[in-house]
C-alpha positions as CSV (number, residue, x, y, z in Angstrom):
1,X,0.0,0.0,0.0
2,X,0.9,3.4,-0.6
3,X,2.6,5.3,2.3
4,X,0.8,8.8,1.3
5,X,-2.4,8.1,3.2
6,X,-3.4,10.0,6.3
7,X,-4.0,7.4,8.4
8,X,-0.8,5.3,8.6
9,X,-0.6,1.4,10.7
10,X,2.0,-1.1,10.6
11,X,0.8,-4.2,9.4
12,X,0.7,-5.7,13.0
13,X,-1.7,-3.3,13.7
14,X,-3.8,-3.8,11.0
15,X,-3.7,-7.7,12.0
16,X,-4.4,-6.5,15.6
17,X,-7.8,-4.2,14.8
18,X,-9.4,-6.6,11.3
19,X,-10.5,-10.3,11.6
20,X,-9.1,-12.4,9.3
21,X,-11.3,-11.9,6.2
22,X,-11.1,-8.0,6.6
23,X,-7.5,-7.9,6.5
24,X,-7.4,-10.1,3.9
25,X,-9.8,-7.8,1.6
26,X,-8.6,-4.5,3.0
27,X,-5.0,-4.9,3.4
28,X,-4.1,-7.7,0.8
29,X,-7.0,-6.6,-2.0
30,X,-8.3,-9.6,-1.5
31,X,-12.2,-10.7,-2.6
32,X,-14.9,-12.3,-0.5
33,X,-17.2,-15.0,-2.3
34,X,-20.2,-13.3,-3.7
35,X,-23.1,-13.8,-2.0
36,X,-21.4,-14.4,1.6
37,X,-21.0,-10.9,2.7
38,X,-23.0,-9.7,5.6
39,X,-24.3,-6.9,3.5
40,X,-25.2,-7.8,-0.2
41,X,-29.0,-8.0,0.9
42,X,-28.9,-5.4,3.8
43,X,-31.7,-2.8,3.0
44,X,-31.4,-0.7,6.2
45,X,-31.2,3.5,6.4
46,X,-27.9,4.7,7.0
47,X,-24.3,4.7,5.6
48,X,-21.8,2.2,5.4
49,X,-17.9,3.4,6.6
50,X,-14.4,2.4,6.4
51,X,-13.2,-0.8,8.2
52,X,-10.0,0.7,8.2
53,X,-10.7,4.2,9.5
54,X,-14.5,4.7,9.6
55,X,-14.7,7.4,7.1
56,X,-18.3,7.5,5.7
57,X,-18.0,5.7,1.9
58,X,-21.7,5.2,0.7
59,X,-25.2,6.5,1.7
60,X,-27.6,3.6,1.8
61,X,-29.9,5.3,-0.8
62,X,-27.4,5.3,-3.0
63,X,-27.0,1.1,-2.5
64,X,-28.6,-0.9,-5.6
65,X,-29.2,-5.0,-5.8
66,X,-27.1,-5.6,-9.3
67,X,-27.5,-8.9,-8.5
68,X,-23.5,-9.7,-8.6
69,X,-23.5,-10.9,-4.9
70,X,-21.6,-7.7,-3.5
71,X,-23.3,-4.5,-1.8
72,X,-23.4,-1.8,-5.1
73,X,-24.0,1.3,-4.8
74,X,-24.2,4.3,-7.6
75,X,-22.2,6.7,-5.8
76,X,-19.9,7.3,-3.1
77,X,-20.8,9.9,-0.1
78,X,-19.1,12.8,-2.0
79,X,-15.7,11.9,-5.3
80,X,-13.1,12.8,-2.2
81,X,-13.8,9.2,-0.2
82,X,-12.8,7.3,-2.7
83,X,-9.6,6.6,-4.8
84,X,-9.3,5.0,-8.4
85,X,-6.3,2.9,-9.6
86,X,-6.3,0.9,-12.7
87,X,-6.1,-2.7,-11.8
88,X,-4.3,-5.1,-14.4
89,X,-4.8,-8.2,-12.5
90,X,-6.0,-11.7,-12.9
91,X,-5.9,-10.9,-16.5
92,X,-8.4,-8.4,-17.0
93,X,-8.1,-4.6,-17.0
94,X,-10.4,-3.1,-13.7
95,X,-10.6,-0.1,-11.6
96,X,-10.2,-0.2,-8.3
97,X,-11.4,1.6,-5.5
98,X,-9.9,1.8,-1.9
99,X,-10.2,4.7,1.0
100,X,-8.5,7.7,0.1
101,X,-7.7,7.9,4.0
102,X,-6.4,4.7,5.0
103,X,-5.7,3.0,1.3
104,X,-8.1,0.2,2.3
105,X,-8.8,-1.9,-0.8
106,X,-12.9,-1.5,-0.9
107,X,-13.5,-3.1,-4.2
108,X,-14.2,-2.2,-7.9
109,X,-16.0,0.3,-9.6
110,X,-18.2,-0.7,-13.7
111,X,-19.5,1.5,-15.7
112,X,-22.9,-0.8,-15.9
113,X,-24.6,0.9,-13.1
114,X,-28.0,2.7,-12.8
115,X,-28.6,6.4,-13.6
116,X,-27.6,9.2,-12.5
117,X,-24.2,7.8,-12.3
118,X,-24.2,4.7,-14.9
119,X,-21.4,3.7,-12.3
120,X,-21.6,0.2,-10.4
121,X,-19.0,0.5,-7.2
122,X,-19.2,-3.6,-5.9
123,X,-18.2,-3.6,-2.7
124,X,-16.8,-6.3,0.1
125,X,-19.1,-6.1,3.1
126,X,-15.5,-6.7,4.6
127,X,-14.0,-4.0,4.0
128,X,-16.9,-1.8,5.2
129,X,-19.0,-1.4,8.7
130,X,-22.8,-0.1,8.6
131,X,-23.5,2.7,11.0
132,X,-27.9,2.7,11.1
133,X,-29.5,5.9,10.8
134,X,-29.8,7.6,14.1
């Protein structure tokens, strides 16, 4: 990860505050199974933060069922949350998306998503935390 991010951890801390599957997704840009996240059916009012650093990422209004198995959502909370790096991985060219605070890894971001975006950002109910509203 990138050392220009405000919030900087060794990576003993980030073992010591993530579970396993967070760290793995969030740290090591890992990918949980579809399907198995604790929020790709979660319909409830509020906003879903950082598992890194709790900065607020996604509105629940702006959450979508694109039936791909991941929480999607249109739009981020405002274009600052969020950063984009082309990702050439596993054979296919992507763009990624992690926490412009902490460098989580959050997921990916398609253009196949709903207006008034068109954007689709899938991502890992591990790397994120739901805070209801109040």
């Amino acid at each position: 990860m990138s050392n220009e991010y405000e919030v900087k951890k060794t990576d003993a801390e980030w073992r010591e505050q993530l579970d396993d599957m967070q760290y793995h997704v969030a740290r090591q840009h890992g990918t949980e199974r579809a399907f198995t996240g604790k929020y790709w059916d979660h319909w409830e009012g509020g906003k879903y933060n950082c598992i890194g650093c709790g900065t607020p990422l996604f509105e629940a209004d702006t959450k979508f069922d694109a039936g791909c198995g991941w929480p999607s959502y249109w739009a981020p909370i405002n274009a600052e949350v969020v950063e984009r790096i082309v990702d050439r991985s596993h054979g296919m060219v992507r763009v990624e998306v992690r926490c412009n605070k902490c460098g989580s890894h959050l997921g990916h971001v398609f253009p196949d998503g709903p207006e008034p975006t068109g954007e689709r950002f899938c991502i890992n109910s591990a790397a994120i935390d739901f805070e209801p509203k109040p």
